[in-house]
C-alpha positions in Angstrom: -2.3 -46.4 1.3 -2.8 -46.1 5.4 -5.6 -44.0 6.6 -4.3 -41.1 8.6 -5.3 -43.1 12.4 -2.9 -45.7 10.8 -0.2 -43.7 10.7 2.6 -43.8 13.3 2.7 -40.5 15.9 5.8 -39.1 14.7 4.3 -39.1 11.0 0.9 -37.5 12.6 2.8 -35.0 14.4 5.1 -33.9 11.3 1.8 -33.6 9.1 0.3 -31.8 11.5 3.0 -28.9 12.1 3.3 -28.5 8.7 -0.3 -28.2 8.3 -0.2 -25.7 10.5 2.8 -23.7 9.2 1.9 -23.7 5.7 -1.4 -22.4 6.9 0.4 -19.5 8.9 2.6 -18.7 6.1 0.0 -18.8 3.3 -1.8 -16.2 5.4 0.9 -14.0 6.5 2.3 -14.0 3.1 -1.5 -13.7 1.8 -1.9 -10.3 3.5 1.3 -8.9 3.0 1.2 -9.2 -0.8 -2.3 -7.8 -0.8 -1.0 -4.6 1.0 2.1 -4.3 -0.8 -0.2 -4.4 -4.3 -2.7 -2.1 -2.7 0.0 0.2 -1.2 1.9 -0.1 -4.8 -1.3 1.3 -6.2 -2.4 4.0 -4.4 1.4 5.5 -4.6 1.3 5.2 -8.6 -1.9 7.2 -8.3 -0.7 9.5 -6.2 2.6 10.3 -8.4 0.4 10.4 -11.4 -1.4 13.3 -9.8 1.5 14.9 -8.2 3.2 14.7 -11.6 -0.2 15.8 -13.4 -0.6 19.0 -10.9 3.4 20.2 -11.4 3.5 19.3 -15.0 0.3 21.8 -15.6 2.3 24.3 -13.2 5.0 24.0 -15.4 2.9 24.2 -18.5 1.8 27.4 -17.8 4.7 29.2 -16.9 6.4 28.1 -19.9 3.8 28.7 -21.7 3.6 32.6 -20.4 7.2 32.6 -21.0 7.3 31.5 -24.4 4.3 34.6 -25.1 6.8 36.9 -23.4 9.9 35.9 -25.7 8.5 35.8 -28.7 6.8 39.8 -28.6 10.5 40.8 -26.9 12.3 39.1 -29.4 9.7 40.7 -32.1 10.9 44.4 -30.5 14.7 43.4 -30.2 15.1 41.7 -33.5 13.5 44.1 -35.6 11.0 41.8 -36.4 8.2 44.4 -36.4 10.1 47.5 -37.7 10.7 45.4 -41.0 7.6 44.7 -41.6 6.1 47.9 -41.1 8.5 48.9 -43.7 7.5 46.1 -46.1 4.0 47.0 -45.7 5.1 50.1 -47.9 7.2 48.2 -50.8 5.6 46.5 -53.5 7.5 43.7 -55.1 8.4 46.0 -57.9 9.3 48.6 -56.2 12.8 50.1 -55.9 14.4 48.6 -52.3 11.6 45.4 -52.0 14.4 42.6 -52.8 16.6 44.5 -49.8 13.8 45.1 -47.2 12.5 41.4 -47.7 15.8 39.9 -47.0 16.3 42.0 -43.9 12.6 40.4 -42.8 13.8 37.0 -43.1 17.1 37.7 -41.3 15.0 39.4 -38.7 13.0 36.3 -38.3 16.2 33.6 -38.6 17.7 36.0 -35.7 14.1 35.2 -33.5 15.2 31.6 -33.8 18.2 31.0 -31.6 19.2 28.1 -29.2 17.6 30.2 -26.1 14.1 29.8 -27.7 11.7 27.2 -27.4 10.3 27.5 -30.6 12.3 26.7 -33.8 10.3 28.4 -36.7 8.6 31.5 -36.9 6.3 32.8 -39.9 4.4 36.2 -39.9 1.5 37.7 -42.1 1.6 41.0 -42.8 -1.9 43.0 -42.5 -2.2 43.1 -46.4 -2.0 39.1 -46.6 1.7 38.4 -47.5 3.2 35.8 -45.6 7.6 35.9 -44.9 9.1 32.7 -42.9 12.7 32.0 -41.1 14.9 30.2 -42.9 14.7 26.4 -42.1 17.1 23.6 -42.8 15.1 20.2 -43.3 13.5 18.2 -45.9 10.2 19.4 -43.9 10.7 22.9 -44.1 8.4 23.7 -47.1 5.6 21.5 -44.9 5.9 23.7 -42.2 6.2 26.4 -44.3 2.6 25.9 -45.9 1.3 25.1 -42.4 2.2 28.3 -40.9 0.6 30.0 -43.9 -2.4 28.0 -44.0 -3.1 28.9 -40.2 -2.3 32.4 -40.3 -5.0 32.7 -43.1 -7.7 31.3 -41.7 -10.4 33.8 -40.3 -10.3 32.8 -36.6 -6.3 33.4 -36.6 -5.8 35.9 -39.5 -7.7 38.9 -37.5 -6.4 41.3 -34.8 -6.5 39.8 -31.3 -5.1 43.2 -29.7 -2.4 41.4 -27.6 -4.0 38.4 -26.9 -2.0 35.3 -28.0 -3.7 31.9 -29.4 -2.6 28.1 -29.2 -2.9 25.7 -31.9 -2.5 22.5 -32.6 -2.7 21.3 -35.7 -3.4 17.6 -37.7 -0.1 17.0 -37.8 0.9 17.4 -34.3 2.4 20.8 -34.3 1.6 23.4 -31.9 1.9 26.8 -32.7 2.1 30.3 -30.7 0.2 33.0 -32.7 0.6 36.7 -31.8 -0.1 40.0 -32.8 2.8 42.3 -33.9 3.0 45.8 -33.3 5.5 48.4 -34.6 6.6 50.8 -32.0 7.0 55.1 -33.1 4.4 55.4 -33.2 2.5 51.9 -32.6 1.1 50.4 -35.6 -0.4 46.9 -35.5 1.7 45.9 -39.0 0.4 41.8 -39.0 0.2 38.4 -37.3 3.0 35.9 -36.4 3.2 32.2 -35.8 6.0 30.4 -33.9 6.3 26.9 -33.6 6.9 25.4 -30.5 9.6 22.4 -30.4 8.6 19.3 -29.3 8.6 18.9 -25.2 9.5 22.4 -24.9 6.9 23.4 -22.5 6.9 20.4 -20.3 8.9 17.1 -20.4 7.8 14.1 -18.0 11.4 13.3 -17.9 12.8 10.2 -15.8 8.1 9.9 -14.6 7.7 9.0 -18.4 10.2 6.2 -17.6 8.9 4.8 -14.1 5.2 5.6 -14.5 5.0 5.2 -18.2 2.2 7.8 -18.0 0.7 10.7 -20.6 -0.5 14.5 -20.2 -3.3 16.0 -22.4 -3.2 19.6 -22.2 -6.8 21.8 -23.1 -7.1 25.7 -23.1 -9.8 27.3 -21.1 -12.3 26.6 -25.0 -11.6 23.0 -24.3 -9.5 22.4 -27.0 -6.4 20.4 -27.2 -3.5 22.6 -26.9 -0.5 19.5 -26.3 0.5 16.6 -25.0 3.1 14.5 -23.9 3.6 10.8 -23.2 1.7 10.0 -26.0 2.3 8.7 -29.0 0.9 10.9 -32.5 -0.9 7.8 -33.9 -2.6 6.9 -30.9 -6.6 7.4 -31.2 -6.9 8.8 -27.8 -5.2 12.0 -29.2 -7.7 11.9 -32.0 -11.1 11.3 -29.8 -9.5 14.5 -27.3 -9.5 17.4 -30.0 -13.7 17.2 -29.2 -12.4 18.1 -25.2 -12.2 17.3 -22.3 -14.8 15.2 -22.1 -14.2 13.2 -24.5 -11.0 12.5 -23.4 -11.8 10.6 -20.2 -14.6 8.8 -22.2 -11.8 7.6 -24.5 -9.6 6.9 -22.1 -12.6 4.2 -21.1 -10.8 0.9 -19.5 -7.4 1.5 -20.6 -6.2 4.1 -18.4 -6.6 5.5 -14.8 -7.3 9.6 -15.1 -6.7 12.2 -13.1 -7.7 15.5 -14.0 -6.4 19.4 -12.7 -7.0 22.9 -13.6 -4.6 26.0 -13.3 -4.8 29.6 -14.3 -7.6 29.2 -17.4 -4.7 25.4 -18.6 -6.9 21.9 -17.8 -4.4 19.2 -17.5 -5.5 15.4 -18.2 -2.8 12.7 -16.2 -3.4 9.2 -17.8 -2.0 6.4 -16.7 -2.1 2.9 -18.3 -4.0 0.5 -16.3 -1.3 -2.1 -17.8 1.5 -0.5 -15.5 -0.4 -1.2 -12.8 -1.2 -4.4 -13.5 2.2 -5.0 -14.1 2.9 -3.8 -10.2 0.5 -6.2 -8.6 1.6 -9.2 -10.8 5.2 -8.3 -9.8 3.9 -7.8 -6.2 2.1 -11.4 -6.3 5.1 -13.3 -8.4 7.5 -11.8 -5.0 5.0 -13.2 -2.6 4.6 -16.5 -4.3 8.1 -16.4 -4.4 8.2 -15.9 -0.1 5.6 -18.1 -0.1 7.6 -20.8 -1.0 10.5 -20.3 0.8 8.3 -20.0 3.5 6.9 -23.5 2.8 10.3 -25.2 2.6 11.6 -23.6 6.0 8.5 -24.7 7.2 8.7 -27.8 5.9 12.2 -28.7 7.7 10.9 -27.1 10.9 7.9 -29.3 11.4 10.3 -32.3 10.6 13.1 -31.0 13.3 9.9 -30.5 15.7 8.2 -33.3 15.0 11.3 -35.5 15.3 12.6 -34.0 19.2 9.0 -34.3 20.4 8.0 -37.7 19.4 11.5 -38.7 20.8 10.5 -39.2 24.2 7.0 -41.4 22.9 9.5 -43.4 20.5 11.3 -44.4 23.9 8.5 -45.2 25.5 7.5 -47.4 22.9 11.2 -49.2 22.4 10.4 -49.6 26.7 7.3 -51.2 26.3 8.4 -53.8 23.5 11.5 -54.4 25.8 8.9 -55.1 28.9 6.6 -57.4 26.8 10.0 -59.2 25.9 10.8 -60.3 28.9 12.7 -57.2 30.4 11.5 -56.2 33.6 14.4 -53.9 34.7 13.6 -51.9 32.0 13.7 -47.8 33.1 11.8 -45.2 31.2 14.5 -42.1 31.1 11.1 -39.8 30.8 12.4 -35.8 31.7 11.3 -32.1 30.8 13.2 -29.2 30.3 10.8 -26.4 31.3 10.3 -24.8 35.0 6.9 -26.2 35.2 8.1 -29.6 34.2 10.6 -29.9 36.6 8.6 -28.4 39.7 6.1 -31.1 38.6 8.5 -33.7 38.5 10.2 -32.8 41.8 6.8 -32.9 43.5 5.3 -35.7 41.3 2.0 -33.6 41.3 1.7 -32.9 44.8 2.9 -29.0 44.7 3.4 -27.5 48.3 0.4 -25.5 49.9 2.3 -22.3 48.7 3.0 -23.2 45.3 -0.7 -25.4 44.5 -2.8 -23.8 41.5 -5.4 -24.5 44.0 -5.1 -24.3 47.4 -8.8 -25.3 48.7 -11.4 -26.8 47.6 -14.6 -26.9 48.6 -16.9 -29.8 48.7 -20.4 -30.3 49.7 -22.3 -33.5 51.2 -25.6 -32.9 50.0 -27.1 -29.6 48.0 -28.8 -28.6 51.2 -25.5 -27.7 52.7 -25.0 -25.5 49.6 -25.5 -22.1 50.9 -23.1 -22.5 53.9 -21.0 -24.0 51.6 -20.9 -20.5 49.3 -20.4 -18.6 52.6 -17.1 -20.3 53.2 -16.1 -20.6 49.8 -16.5 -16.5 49.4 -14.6 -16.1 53.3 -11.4 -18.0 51.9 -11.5 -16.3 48.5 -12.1 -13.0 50.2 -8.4 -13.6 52.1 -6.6 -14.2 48.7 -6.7 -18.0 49.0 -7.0 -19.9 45.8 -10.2 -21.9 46.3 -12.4 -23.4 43.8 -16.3 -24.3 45.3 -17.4 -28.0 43.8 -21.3 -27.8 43.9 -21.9 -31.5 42.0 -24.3 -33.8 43.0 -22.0 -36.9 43.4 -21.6 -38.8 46.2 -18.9 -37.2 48.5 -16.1 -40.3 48.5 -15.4 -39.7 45.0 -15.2 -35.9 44.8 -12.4 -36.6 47.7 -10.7 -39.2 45.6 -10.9 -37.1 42.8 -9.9 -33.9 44.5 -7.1 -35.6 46.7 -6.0 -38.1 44.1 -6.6 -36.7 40.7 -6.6 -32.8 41.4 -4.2 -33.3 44.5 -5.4 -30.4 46.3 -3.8 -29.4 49.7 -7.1 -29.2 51.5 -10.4 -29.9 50.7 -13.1 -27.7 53.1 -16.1 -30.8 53.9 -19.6 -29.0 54.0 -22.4 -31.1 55.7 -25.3 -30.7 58.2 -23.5 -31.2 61.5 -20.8 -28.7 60.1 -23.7 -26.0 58.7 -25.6 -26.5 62.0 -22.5 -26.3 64.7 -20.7 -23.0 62.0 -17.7 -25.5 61.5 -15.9 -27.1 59.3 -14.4 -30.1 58.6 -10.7 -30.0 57.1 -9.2 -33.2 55.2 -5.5 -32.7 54.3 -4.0 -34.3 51.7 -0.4 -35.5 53.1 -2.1 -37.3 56.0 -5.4 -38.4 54.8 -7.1 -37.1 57.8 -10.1 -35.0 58.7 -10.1 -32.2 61.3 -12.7 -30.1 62.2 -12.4 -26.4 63.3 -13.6 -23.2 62.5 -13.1 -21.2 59.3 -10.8 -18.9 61.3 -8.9 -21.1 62.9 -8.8 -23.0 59.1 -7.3 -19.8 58.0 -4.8 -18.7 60.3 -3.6 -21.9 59.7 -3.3 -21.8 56.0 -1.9 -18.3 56.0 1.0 -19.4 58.5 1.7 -22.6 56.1 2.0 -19.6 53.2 3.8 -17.3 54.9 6.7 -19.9 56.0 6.4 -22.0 52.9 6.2 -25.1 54.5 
């Protein structure tokens, strides 16, 4: 295999574009994927806790709602008149059979398609218990639940209007309130409404994109609901101890968020696989560029490579012509650009005018040296392009070099007869020869050759 000095130019120069490509298009494509994971990111964050903040918003005013339905519906359906009046029936009394019916068709009549909660129970203050009527296989389950809960101290006594959330083990949440029998008002018992499931807030089409969860705690830090989530999963298990323990469950798993409105505590979660998933989509699309980018690099460093060497590839079919024998060989060399042509017209030797530098300056010995700065800061003082050569070489070669190799118009000789008499001594380029003058006379004559372009 040929080490890379062996290799021909054209190969060098193809190698070396693409190097340089693939290197421009790794890092361009390098820092754009970064900033499109990063900016992925931060906007799932940001919509976890937009959707975090309005879900809670939403939560409570359903959740108010729902309290103000079910005491209206209590009034309206008769709810609490019936069992005021089934507070005075035994079962064997005359009329009981009659006045319990009417309760549980007061109660079914609670439960229509306007409400959000799809089964009510209620306790009357002696300790008998009346439901809806349910259709189901699980209606005797909920049945007992209801029952269960409304005899339990904390939620069997009077809470004189104010109304408490429960969840229980099997996932339900219930709405428990006092009831109170109007002319004249009697508190006659306790009721308990289920809630149906996403009833009080529904993530909707964010549960689909974001793939998130809500936790829901009361202002005792218990869990109250939640959505997202799936019943089995031990995160809902580890946040019936709180808030707290919530976050601390949530551990590596998900990214948190956490917001608090009117007495509610919302906790966002959001699976840190989601966003994993983002950033490995985001860094399979930039590989993806990446390549792409590679391949249209790829064929532009060979198009490049190929139209630059062309010239050096003539050049070298010239040469191999000449050393064969071929002396009336002619090497068709030509540029394309302004600068290349200007070059070409004046084979180097631009015009006074047109010359990157117009002057230069250049000193016999270092004694002359100070002089030598004056007139070097005169001319540059008038606009002229000068440049001030301050080497210790001999003086023959820094005009060779300066008229040969440089090919500068004039070139300003600085030495003791000139620094002693204030002159100087002028060699121009086109005729080879050295005039001396003073530096005014120098410069009224350079400005005039500007002026007319000559």
């Amino acid at each position: 295999m040929k080490r890379f000095k062996d290799w021909s130019f054209q190969n060098k120069l193809f190698f070396v574009n693409l190097l340089i490509v693939l290197l421009v298009v790794f890092a361009i494509t390098t820092v754009m994927t970064q900033t499109a994971a990063r900016l992925a990111t931060n906007s799932n964050f940001a919509s976890l806790n937009l959707v975090t903040e309005q879900a809670l918003i939403n939560f409570s005013t359903s959740t108010a709602s729902v309290q103000s339905h079910l005491y209206t519906t209590s009034v309206s359906c008769g709810t609490a008149q019936q069992m005021k009046s089934m507070l005075s029936k035994s079962p064997d009394s005359i009329g009981y059979p009659e006045a319990r019916q009417a309760l549980i068709l007061a109660l079914s009549r609670m439960v229509d398609t306007g409400a959000d909660y799809d089964y009510v129970t209620v306790r009357l203050e002696d300790g008998r218990c009346f439901s809806s009527d349910i259709i189901g296989t699980q209606a005797a389950g909920v049945s007992k639940e209801a029952e269960q809960l409304l005899s339990q101290p904390e939620y069997s006594q009077k809470q004189y209007g104010r109304a408490q959330w429960v969840r229980t083990g099997t996932g339900n949440l219930f709405l428990l309130r006092d009831v109170y029998a109007t002319s004249p008002l009697k508190y006659v018992g306790r009721i308990a409404a289920r809630i149906r499931k996403n009833a009080l807030v529904d993530l909707g089409q964010y549960n689909q994109t974001l793939h998130c969860g809500l936790l829901f705690f009361d202002e005792h830090d218990t869990l109250v609901s939640s959505v997202g989530l799936d019943e089995s999963d031990d995160l809902l298990l580890l946040a019936k101890a709180g808030v707290a323990s919530a976050l601390a469950a949530a551990g590596k798993n998900y990214t948190t968020c956490t917001r608090t409105y009117e007495g509610w505590q919302a906790v966002g979660l959001l699976p840190i696989s989601v966003v994993n998933e983002v950033r490995h989509a985001t860094l399979r699309s930039g590989v993806l560029v990446a390549l792409l980018g590679a391949l249209c690099g790829l064929i532009v460093a060979r198009v490049m490579g190929h139209r630059m060497s062309r010239q050096v590839r003539e050049l070298v079919t010239c040469m191999n012509q000449v050393a064969g024998g071929d002396l009336s060989v002619v090497m068709p060399i030509e540029s394309h650009d302004d600068i290349g042509i200007l070059t070409e017209h004046f084979a180097g030797k631009f015009p006074t005018w047109l010359a990157p530098v117009q002057v230069k300056v250049l000193l016999v010995s270092q004694k002359s040296e100070e002089y030598g700065k004056e007139i070097y800061e005169k001319l540059k003082a008038e606009g002229i392009r000068v440049e001030f050569d301050n080497r210790n070489e001999k003086i023959g070669y820094m005009i060779r070099e300066a008229r040969q190799v440089d090919r500068v118009p004039y070139m300003i000789i600085i030495g003791e007869q000139e620094v002693q008499n204030g002159t100087i001594s002028v060699r121009d380029r086109a005729t080879d020869k050295t005039e001396t003058m003073s530096a005014e006379t120098f410069l009224e004559k350079l400005h005039k050759e500007i002026k007319e372009r000559t």
